[in-house]
C-alpha positions in Angstrom: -6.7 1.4 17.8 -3.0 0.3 19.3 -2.2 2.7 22.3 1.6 3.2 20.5 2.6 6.3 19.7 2.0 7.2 15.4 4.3 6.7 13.1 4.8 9.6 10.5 6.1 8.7 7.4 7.3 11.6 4.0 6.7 10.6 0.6 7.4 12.0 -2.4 4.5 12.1 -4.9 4.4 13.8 -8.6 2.6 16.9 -8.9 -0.3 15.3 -11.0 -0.5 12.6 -8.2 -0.7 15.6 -5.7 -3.5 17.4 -7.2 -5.5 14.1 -7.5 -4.4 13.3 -3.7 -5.9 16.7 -3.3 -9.1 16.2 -5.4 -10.5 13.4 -4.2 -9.6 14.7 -0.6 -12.0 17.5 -1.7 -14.3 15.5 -2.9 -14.5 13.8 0.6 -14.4 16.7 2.6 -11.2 16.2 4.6 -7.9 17.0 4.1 -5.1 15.2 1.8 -3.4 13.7 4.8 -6.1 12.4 6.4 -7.6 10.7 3.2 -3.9 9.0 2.5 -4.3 8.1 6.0 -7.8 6.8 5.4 -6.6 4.8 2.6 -3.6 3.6 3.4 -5.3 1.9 6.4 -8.2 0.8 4.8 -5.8 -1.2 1.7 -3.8 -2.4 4.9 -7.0 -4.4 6.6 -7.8 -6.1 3.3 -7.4 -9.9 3.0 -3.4 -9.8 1.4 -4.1 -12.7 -0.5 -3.4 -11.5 -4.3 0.0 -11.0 -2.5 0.2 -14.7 -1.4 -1.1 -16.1 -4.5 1.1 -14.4 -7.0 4.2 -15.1 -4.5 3.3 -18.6 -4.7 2.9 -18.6 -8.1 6.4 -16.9 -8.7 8.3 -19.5 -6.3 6.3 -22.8 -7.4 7.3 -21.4 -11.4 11.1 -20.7 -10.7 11.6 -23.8 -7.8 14.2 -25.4 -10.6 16.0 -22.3 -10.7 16.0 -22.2 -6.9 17.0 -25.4 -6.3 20.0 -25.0 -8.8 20.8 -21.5 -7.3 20.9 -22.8 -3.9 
């Protein structure tokens, strides 16, 4: 864990998402903060690869358009 200070982020969420946040937070015994926090952290250690693949994809399918744009 990085010895800088935490960031806080405020986010909006619906209601329905809210009561979910807080379900499943429940459901693991902790509270709603700490299982975005959980989360959050845990999506942000996965491999980002779906991200490079479909930004690949997007620029390798519009390079014409690029190239005439530019």
């Amino acid at each position: 864990m990085s010895s800088e200070p935490a960031t806080t982020f405020r986010l909006a969420v619906s209601p329905e998402s809210a009561r979910r946040l807080t379900d499943l937070a429940d459901e693991a015994g902790v509270q709603p903060e700490e299982f975005l926090r959980a989360s959050v952290e845990e999506w942000l250690s996965r491999p980002q690869a779906g991200f490079s693949e479909a930004a690949s994809y997007v620029l390798k399918k519009n390079a014409d358009l690029y190239g005439r744009l530019s």
